[in-house]
C-alpha positions in Angstrom: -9.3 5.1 19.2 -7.9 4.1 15.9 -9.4 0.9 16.6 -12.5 1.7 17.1 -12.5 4.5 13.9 -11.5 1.4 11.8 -14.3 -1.1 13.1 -17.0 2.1 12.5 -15.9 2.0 9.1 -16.1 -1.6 8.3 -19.4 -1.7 10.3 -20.7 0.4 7.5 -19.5 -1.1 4.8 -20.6 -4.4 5.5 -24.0 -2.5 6.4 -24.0 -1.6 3.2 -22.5 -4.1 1.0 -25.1 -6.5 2.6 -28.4 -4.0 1.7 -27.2 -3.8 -1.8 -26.7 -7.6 -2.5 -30.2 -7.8 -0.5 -31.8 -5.6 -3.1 -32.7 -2.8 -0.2 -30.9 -0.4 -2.9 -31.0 -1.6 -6.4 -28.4 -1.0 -9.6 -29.0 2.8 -10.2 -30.6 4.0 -6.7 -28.8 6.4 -4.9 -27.9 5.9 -1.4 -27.8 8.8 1.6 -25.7 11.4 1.5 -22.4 11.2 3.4 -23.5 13.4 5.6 -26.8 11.7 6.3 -24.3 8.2 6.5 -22.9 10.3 9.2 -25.9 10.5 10.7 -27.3 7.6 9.9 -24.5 5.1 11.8 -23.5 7.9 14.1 -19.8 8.2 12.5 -17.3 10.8 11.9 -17.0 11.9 8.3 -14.0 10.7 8.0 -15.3 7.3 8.8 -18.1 7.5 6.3 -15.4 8.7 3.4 -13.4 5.9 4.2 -16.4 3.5 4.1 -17.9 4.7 0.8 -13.9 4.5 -0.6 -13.8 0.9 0.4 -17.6 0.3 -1.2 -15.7 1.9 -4.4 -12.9 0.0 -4.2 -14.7 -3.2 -4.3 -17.1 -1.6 -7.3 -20.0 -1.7 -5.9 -20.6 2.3 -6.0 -20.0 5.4 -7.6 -19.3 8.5 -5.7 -19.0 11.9 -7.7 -19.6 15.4 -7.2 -23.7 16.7 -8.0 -24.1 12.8 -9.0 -24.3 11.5 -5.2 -23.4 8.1 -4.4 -25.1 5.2 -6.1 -24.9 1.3 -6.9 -23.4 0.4 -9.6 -23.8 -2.4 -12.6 -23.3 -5.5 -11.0 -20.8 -6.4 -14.0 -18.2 -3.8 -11.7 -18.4 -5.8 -8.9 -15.4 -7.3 -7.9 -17.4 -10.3 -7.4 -13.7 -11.8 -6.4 -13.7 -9.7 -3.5 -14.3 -11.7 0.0 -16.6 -9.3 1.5 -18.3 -9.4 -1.7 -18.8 -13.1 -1.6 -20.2 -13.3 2.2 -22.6 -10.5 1.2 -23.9 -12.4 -1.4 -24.5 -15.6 1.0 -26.2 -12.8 3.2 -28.5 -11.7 0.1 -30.9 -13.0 -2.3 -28.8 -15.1 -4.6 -31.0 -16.9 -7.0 -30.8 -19.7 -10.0 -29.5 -16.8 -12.7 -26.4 -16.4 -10.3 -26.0 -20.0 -9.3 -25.7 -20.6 -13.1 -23.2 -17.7 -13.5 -20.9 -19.5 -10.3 -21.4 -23.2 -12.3 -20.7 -21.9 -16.1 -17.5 -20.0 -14.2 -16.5 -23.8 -12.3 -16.8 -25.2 -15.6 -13.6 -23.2 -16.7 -11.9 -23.6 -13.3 -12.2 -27.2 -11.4 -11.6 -29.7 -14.4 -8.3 -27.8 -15.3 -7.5 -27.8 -11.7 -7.6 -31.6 -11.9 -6.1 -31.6 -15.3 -3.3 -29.7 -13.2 -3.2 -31.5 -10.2 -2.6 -34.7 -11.6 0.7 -32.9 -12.8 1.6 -30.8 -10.0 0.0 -32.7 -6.8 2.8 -33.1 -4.1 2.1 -36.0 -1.4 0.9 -34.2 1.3 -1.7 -32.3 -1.3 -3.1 -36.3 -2.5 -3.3 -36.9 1.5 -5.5 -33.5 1.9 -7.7 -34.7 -1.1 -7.9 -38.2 0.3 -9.0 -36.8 4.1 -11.5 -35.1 2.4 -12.8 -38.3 0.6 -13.0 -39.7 3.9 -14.9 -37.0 5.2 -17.5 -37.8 2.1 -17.5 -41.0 3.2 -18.5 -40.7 6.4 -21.7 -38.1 5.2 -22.8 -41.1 3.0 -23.1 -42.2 6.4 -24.6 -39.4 8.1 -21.2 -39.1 10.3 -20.1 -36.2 8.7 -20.9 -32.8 7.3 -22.0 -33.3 3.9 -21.0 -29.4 3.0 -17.8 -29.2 4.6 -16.6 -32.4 3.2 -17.7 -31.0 -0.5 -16.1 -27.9 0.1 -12.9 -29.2 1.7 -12.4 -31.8 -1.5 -12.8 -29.0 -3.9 -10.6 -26.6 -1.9 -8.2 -29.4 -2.0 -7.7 -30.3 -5.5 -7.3 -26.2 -6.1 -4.7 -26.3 -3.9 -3.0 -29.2 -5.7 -2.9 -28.0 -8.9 0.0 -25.5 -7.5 -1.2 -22.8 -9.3 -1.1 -19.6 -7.2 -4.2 -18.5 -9.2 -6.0 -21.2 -9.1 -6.0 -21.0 -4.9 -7.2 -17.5 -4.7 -10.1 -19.0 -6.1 -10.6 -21.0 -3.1 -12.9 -18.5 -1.6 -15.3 -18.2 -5.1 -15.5 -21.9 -5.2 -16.8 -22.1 -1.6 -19.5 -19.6 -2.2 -20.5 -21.4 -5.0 -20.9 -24.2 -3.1 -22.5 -22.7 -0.3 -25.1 -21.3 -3.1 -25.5 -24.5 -4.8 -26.4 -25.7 -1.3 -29.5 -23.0 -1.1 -31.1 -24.7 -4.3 -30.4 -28.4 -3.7 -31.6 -30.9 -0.8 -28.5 -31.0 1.0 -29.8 -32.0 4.4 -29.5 -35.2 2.9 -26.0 -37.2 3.3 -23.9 -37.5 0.3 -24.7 -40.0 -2.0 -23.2 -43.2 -2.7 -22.7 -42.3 -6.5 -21.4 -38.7 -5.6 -18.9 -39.6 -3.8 -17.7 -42.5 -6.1 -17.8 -39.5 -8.5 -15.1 -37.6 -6.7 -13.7 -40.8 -5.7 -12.9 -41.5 -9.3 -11.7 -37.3 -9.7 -8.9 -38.4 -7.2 -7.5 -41.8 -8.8 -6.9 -40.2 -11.9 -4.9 -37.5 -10.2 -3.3 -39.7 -8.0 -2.4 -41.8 -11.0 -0.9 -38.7 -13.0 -3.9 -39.0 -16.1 -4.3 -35.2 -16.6 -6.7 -35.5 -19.2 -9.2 -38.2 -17.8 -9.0 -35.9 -14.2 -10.0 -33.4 -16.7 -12.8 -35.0 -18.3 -14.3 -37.0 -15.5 -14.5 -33.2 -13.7 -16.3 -31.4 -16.6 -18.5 -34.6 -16.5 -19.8 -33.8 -12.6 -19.5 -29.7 -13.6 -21.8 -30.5 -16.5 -24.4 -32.7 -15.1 -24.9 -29.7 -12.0 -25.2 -27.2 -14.7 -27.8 -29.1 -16.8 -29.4 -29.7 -13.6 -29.6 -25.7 -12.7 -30.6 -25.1 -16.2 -33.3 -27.4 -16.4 -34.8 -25.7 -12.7 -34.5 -22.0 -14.6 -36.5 -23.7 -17.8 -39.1 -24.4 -15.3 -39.4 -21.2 -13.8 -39.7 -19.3 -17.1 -42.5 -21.5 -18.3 -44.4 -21.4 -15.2 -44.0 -17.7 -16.0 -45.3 -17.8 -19.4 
């Protein structure tokens, strides 16, 4: 019974998480009542509070007395949150928060490089160099371009042995999975980006801290431009 209470409450949650990262209700709209929640999903109220204490918890919503509940400024989010992250693959995320994950992986990948070509144990420069392999084989088409990407930049987090730096490992992958959205990925990796990463993992490998550094704000900085230069083209087609 327990059980079953607790999946109730997360069905609504995620219900809800994913309609406010859709847009369905908007930074300032109210949303039902708990009572019409109740209702609504066909819950207990005790259910629905726990469900609308979880959306709170994650800052998504505000629930007071007279004021209802309603969505908060998306600068409350706990846009580190898990659930928070899959809802926004579920959503509408568009180039404005595709530069807002880049400009963050600006101030995260190169210094895990810069950090992994410090701190890298063995068995972390074999998971980085499976993962080149995997790239590899998508230059080929023998491979999946994404989860090659994703598991060489999932890999170099975890080699820079910083404990912080790995809870990032789920932020990174939805910004990958977003970049994905606004990019022709159907195509296999190229030649030239895997030689980029290529180059990421020699300098780690070969303890140069700095040029890891450098060589990964170099492929952070050339998606970024990229991104930027899409927006530019949007805003003067809406001129």
């Amino acid at each position: 019974m327990e059980s079953s209470h607790r999946n109730l409450t997360q069905q609504v949650v995620h219900e809800l998480g994913r309609k406010i990262m859709e847009g369905s209700y908007k930074v300032g709209d109210s949303l039902p009542s708990e009572a019409d929640l109740c209702t609504q999903f066909d819950i207990s109220r005790t259910a629905t509070r726990e469900a609308v204490k979880m959306l709170t918890a994650k800052g998504l919503i505000s629930s007071r007395p007279r004021q209802g509940i309603k969505v908060v400024d998306s600068k409350h989010w706990n846009l580190f949150d898990v659930d928070v992250l899959n809802w926004i693959l579920l959503g509408k995320p568009d180039l404005y928060l595709l530069r807002h994950f880049l400009q963050l992986r600006l101030g995260i990948e190169p210094e895990a490089a810069y950090l992994a070509a410090q701190y890298a144990q063995e068995d972390e420069l074999t998971a980085i160099e499976n993962a080149l392999a995997r790239m590899k084989d998508a230059t080929n088409g023998q491979d999946d371009t994404h989860e090659a990407d994703i598991e060489f930049h999932q890999s170099v987090l975890s080699a820079s042995n910083n404990p912080f730096f790995i809870q990032l490992k789920n932020f990174i992958t939805t910004a990958l999975k977003v970049n994905i959205r606004f990019t022709n990925r159907m195509i296999p990796v190229t030649v030239a980006e895997y030689q980029a990463h290529v180059d990421i993992f020699e300098l780690i490998k070969n303890k140069k801290p700095q040029a890891a550094f450098d060589a990964a704000m170099i492929t952070q900085r050339a998606t970024l431009a990229i991104v930027n230069e899409q927006i530019s083209v949007l805003e003067n087609k809406a001129l």
